[in-house]
N, C-alpha and C positions, 0 to 999 in steps of 0.2 A: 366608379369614381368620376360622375360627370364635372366635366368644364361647367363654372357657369359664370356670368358676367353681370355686376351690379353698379349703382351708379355711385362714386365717390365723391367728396367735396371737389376736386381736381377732375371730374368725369368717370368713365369707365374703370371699374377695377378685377383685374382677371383671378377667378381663380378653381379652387378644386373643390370639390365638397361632396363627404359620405354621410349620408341621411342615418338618422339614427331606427331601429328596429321597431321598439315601443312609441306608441304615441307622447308620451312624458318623458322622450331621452333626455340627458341633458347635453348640453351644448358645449363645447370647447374649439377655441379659437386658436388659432399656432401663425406666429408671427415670424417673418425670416431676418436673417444678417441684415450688414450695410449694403446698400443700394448700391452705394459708391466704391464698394471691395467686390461685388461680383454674387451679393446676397441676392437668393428668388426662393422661392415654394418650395423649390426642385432641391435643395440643400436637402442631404444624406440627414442629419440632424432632425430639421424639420419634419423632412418625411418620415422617420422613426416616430418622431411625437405624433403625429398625425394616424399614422396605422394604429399606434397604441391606444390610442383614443377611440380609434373608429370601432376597435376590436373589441373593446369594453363595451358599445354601444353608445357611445355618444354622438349625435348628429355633431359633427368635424367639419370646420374648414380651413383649408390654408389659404395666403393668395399673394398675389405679388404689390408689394409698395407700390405707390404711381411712380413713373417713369421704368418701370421693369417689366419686361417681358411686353407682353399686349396690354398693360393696365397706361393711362394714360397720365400724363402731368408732370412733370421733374421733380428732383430730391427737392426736399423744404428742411433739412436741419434738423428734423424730427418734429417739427409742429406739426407740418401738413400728415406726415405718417400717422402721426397720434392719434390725428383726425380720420386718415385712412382706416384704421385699427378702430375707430368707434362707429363709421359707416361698416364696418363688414360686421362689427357683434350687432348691429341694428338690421341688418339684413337677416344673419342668423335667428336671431331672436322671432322678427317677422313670419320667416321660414316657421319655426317650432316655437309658437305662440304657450306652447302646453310644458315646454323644459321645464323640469323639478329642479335644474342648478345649471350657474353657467360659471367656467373654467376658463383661462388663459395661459398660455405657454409659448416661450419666446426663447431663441436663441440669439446671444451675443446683443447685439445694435436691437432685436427683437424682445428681448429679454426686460432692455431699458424701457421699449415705446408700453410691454405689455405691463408692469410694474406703476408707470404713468395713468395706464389704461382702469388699474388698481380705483386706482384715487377719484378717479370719474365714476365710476360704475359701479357703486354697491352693491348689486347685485351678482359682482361675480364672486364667487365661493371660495377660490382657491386658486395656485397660482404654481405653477413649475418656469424656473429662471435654469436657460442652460447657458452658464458662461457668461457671468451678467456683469460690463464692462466698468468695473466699479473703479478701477485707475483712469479709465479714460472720458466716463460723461459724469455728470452730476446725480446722483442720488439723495441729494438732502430730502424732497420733495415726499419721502415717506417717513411723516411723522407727524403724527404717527401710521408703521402699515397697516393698513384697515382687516388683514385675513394671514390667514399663517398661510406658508406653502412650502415647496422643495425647491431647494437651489441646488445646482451638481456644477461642481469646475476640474478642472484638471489641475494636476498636482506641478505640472513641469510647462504652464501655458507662459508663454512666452510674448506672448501681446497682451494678458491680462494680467499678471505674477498674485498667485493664490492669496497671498497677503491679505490684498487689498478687498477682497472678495470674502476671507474670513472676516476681514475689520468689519465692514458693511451684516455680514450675519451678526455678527456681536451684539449691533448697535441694535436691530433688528429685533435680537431676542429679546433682549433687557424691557421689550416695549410689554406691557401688562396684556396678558390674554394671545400671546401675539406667539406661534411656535415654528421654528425653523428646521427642515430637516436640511441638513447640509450635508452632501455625501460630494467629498473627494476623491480621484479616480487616479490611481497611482499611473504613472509612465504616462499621464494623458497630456496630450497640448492642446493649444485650442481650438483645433478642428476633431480632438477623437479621435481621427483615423481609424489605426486598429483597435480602439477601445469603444466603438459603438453599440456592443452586444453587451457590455458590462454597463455602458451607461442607459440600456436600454431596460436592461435587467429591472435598476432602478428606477426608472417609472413605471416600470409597472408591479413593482412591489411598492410603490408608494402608491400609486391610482389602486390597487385591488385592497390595501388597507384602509382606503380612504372609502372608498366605497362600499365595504364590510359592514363600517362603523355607521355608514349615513342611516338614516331613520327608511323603511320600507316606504310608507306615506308621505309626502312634503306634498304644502300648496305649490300651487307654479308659478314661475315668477313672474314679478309683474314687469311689463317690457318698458323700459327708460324711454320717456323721451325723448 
């Protein structure tokens, strides 16, 4: 799992990344918490997403917002992250010119920036939202969502209250061509805790059905400027 280091809008951005096996992996990006609660790479969460992907074969990376860790620049409110999160799929992409799909997955504050990230980037496939803070940032901006994906929250979260998180899939579904898998996680709050293996469960019975169904052949994509 090498370090590796890329340049951001804000400078340097630190992070980790497992190269995928086949020349045509596809790629998947995993974005972490808030900057400013104690979010990095290194979240239990995140890293779950990340092994699970890697596991599958997908060239994987996670890394840290600027101002985190070794990555350079301070918080910006989520603009500059947004922009951090389109300089690291630009990196990856570069990295694996040949990827047949590219993926995003984000927890909480991560969850918002990759969902934004949505809307920019047509070319990415699909989308896992863990805990996606739908009481507390704005979500109007997907509408409509451009790709279906999995959303998972906990049943008992207590900084996000599941309400609000079903209201947002709602809105979501109703959208034409647009399918939402929403799996709630009983006894869970918003960090999982003891419930990591069951929400882990679930991505990878959602990534091994998604990947079932995908066609053996795809062209590769072509890399956003």
């Amino acid at each position: 799992m090498p370090e590796v280091l890329f340049t951001g809008p804000a400078g340097r951005l630190e992070g980790r990344y497992s190269p995928g096996r086949s020349p045509t992996a596809p790629v998947a990006l995993i974005l972490h918490p808030h900057p400013q609660h104690g979010g990095t790479m290194n979240n239990k969460v995140v890293y779950n997403l990340f092994t699970t992907f890697a596991e599958r074969d997908f060239a994987t990376l996670r890394f840290n917002f600027r101002g985190v860790g070794r990555s350079q620049g301070g918080y910006d409110r989520g603009e500059g992250e947004l922009s951090d999160a389109a300089a690291a799929l630009d990196w990856l992409q570069a990295t694996n010119p040949n990827a047949r799909a590219a993926w995003v997955a984000g927890f909480s504050f991560g969850a918002w920036i990759g969902m934004q990230l949505l809307m920019r980037r047509p070319e990415i496939e699909s989308f896992i939202s863990v805990a996606p803070p739908a009481s507390m940032l704005d979500f109007s901006f997907l509408a409509p969502c451009p790709t279906s994906g999995l959303i998972l929250h906990g049943a008992v979260d207590d900084i996000v209250p599941e309400p609000s998180v079903s209201k947002l899939v709602a809105k979501l579904t109703h959208q034409r061509g647009i399918a939402i898998d929403y799996r709630v996680i009983d006894g869970a709050n918003h960090f999982f805790g003891d419930h990591l293996d069951i929400l882990t469960d679930y991505i990878e019975d959602y990534l091994d059905l998604a990947l079932h169904q995908r066609p053996v052949t795809q062209q590769p994509l072509a890399m956003a400027g």
